[in-house]
C-alpha atoms as an extended CHARMM CRD file, in Angstrom:
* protein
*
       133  EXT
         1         1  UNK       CA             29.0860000000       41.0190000000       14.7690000000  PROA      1               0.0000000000
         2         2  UNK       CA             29.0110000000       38.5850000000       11.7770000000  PROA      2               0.0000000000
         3         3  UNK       CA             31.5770000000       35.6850000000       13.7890000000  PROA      3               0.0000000000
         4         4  UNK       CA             28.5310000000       36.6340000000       16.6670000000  PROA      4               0.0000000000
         5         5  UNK       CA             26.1420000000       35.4250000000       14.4460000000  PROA      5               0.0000000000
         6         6  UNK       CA             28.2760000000       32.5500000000       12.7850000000  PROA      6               0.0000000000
         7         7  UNK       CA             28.8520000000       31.3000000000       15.7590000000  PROA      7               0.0000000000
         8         8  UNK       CA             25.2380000000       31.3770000000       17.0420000000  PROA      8               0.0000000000
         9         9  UNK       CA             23.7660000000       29.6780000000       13.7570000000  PROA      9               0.0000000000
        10        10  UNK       CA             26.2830000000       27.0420000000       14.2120000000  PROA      10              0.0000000000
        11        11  UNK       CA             24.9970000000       26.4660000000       18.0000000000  PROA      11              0.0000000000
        12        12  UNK       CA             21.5780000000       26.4470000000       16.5340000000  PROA      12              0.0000000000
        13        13  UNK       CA             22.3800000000       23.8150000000       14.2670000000  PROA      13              0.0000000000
        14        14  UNK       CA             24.3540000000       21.5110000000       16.4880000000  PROA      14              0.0000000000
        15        15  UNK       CA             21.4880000000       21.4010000000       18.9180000000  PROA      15              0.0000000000
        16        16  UNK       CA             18.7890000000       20.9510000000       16.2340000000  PROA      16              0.0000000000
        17        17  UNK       CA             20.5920000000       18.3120000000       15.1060000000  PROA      17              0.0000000000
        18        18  UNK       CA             21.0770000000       17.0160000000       18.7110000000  PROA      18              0.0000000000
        19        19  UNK       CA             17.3900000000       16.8090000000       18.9190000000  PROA      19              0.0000000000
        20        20  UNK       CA             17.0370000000       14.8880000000       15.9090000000  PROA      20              0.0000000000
        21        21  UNK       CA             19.4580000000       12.1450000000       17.2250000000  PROA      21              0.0000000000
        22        22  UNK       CA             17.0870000000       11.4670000000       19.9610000000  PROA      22              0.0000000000
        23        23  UNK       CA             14.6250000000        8.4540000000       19.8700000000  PROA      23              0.0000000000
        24        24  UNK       CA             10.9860000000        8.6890000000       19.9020000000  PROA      24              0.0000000000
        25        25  UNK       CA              9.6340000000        5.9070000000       22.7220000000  PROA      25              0.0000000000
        26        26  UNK       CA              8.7910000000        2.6770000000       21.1390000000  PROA      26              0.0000000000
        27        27  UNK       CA              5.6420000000        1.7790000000       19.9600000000  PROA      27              0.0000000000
        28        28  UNK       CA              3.1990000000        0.2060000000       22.6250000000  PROA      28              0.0000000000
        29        29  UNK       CA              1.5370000000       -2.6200000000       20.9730000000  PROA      29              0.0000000000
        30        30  UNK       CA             -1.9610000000       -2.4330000000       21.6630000000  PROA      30              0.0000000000
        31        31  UNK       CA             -3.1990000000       -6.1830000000       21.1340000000  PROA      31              0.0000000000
        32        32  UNK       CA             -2.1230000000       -9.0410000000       19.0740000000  PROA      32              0.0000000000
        33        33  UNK       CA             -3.8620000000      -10.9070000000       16.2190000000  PROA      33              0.0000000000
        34        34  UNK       CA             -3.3400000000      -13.8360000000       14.3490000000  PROA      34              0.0000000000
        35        35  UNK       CA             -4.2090000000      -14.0600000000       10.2910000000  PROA      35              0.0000000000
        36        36  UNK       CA             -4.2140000000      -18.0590000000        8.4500000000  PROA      36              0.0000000000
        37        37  UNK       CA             -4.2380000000      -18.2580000000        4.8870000000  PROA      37              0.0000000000
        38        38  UNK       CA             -6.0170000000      -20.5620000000        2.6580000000  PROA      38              0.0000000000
        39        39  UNK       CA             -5.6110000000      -21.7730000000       -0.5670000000  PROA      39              0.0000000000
        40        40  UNK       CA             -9.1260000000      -22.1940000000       -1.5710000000  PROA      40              0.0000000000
        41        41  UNK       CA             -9.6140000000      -18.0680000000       -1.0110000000  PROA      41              0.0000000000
        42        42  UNK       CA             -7.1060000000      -15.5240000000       -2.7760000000  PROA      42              0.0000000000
        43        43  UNK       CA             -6.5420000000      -13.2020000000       -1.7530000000  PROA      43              0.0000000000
        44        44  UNK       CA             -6.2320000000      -13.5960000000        1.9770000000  PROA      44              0.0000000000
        45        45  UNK       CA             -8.0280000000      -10.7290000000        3.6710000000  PROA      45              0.0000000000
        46        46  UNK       CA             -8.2320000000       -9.6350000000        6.9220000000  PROA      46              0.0000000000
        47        47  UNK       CA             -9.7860000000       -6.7030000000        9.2220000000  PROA      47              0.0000000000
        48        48  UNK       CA             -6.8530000000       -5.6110000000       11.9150000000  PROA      48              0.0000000000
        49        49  UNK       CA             -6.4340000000       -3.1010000000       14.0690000000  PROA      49              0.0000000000
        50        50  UNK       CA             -3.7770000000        0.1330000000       14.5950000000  PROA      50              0.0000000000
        51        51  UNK       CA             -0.8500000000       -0.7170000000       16.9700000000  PROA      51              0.0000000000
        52        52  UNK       CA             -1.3270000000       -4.2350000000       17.1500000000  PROA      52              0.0000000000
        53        53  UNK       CA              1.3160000000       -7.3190000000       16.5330000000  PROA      53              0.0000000000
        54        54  UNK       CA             -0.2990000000       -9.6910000000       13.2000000000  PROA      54              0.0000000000
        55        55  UNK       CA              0.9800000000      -12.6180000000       12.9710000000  PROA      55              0.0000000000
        56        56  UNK       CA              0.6200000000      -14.0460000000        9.3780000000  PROA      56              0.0000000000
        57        57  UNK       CA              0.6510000000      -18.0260000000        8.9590000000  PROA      57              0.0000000000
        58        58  UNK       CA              0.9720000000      -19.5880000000        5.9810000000  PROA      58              0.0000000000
        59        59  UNK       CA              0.2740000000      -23.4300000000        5.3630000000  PROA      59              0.0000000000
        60        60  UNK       CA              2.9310000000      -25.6210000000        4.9570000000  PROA      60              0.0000000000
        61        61  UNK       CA              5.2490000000      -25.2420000000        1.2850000000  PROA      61              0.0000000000
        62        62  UNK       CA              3.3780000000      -28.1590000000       -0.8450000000  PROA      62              0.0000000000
        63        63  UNK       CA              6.8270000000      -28.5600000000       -2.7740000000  PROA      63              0.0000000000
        64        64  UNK       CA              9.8890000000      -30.2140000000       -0.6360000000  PROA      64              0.0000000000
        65        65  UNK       CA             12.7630000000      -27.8420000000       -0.3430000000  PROA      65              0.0000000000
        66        66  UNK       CA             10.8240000000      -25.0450000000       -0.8050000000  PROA      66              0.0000000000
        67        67  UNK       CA             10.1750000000      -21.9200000000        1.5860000000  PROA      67              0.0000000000
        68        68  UNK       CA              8.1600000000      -19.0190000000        1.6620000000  PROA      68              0.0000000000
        69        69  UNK       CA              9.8120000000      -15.5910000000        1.4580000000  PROA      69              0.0000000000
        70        70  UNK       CA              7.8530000000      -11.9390000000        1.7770000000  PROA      70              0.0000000000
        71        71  UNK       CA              8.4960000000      -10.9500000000       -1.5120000000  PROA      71              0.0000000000
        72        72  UNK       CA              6.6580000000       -7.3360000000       -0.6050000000  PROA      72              0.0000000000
        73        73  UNK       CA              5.6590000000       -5.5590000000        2.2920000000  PROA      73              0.0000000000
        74        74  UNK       CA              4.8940000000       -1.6400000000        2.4820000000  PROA      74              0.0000000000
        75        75  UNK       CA              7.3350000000       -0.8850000000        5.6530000000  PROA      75              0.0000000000
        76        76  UNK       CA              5.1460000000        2.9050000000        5.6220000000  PROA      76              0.0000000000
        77        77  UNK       CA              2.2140000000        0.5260000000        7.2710000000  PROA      77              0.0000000000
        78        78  UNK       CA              3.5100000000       -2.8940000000        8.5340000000  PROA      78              0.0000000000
        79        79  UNK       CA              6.9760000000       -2.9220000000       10.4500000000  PROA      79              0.0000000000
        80        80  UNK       CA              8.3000000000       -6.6190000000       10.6750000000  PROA      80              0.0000000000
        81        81  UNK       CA              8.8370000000       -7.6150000000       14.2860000000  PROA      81              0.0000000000
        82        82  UNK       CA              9.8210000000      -11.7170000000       13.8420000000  PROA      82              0.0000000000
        83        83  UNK       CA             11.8760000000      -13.1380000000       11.2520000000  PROA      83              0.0000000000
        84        84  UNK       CA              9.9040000000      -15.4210000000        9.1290000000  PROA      84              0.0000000000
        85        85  UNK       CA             10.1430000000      -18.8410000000       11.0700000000  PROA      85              0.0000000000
        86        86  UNK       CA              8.6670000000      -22.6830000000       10.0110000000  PROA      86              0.0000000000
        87        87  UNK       CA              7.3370000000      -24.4640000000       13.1080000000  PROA      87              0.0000000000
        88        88  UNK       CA              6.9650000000      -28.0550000000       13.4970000000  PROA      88              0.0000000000
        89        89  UNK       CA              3.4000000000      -28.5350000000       11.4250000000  PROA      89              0.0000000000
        90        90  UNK       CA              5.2680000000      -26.7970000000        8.6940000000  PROA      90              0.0000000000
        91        91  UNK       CA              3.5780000000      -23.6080000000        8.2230000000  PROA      91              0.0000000000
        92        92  UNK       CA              5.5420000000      -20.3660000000        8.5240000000  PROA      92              0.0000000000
        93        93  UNK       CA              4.8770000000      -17.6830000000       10.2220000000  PROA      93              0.0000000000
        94        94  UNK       CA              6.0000000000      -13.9640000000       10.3650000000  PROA      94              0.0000000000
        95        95  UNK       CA              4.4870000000      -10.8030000000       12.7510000000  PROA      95              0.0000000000
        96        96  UNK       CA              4.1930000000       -7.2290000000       11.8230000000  PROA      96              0.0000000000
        97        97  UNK       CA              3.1340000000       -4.3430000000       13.7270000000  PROA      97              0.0000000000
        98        98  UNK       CA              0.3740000000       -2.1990000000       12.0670000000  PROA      98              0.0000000000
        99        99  UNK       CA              1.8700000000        1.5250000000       12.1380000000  PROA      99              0.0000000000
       100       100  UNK       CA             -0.7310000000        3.2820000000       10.1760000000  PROA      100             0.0000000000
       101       101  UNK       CA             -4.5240000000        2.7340000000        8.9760000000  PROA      101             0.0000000000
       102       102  UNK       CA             -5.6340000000        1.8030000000        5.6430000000  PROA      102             0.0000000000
       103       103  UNK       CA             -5.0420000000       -0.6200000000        3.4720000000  PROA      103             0.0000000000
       104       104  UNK       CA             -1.8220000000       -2.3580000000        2.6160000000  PROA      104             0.0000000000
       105       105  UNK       CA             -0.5170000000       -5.9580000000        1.4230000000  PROA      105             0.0000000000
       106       106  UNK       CA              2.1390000000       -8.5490000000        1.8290000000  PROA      106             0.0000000000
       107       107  UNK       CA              2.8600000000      -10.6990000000       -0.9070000000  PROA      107             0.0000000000
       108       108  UNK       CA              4.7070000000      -14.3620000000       -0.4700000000  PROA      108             0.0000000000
       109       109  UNK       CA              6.0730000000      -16.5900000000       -3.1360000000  PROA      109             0.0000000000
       110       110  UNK       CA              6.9410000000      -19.7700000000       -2.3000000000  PROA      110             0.0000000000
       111       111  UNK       CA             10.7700000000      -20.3140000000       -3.7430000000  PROA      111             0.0000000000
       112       112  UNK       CA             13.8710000000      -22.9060000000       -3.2090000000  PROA      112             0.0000000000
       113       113  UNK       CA             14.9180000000      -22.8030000000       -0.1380000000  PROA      113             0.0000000000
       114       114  UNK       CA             18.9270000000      -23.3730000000       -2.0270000000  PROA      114             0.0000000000
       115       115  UNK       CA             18.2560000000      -20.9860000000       -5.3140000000  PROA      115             0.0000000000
       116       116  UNK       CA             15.4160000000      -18.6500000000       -4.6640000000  PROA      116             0.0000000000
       117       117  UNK       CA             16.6250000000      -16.0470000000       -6.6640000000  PROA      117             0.0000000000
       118       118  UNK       CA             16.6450000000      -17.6540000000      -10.3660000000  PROA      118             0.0000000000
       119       119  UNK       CA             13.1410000000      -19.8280000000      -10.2760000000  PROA      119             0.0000000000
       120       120  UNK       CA              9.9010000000      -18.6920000000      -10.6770000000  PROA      120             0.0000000000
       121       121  UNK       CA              7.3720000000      -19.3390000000       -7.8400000000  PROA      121             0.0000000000
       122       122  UNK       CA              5.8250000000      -22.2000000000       -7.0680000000  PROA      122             0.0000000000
       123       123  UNK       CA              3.0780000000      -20.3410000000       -5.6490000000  PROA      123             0.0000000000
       124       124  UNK       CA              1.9960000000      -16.8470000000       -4.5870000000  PROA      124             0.0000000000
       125       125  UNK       CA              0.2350000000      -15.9940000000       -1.3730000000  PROA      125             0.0000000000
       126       126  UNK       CA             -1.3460000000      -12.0260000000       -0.9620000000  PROA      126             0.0000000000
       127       127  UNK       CA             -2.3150000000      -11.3530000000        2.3940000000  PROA      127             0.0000000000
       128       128  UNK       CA             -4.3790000000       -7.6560000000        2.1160000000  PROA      128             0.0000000000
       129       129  UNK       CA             -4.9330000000       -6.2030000000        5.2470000000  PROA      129             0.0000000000
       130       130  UNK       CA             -7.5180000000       -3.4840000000        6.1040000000  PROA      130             0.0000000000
       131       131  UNK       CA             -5.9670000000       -1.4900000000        8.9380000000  PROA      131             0.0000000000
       132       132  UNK       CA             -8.3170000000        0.2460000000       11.4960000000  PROA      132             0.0000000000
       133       133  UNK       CA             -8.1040000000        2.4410000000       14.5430000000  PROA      133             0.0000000000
């Protein structure tokens, strides 16, 4: 009766686990939105809404051979969806999806592009976003 039982729990298990393996469907991304900084008003803040794609743009690094970097980003509320690009103006650009309401914040520093972890920042860009259904 016990090896009955073993064996059963063990079935049990295997299959719970089975079911935790699976994926949930992606996200549908209900709109898209686009948020600019500006250097006259810190912090950046913006209004966006649930289960849409923000793109952030930041003007173009003011120091040559430098390059913004997301220095921090609460992954709980924003999931990163592009890889932080520089287009032909010069500003760069990243895009996030918004996975839960409220309020959350990315922070940028503008660092050498060929040391960026042993200078300070040149300059700091915080982009708060208010997140609504």
């Amino acid at each position: 009766m016990k090896k009955v039982f073993i064996r059963l729990a063990f079935a049990a298990l295997c299959l719970g686990l089975a079911g935790c393996a699976t994926r949930l469907p992606p996200r549908v991304v209900a709109g898209k939105m686009t948020v600019r900084t500006d250097p006259a008003v810190k912090p950046t803040r913006a209004t966006v809404k649930l289960a849409n794609e923000v793109t952030i743009v930041l003007r173009p690094a003011r120091v040559p051979g430098y390059v913004w970097q997301i220095a921090q980003h609460n992954s709980n509320t924003l999931k990163q969806v592009k890889d932080i690009t520089t287009n032909a103006e010069g500003e760069t650009t990243v895009a996030f999806v918004t996975l839960r309401s409220g309020t959350t914040r990315v922070l940028f520093t503008l660092l050498p592009a060929n040391n960026p972890n042993e200078s300070q920042p040149a300059d700091v860009e915080d982009v708060q976003l208010q997140i609504e259904n």
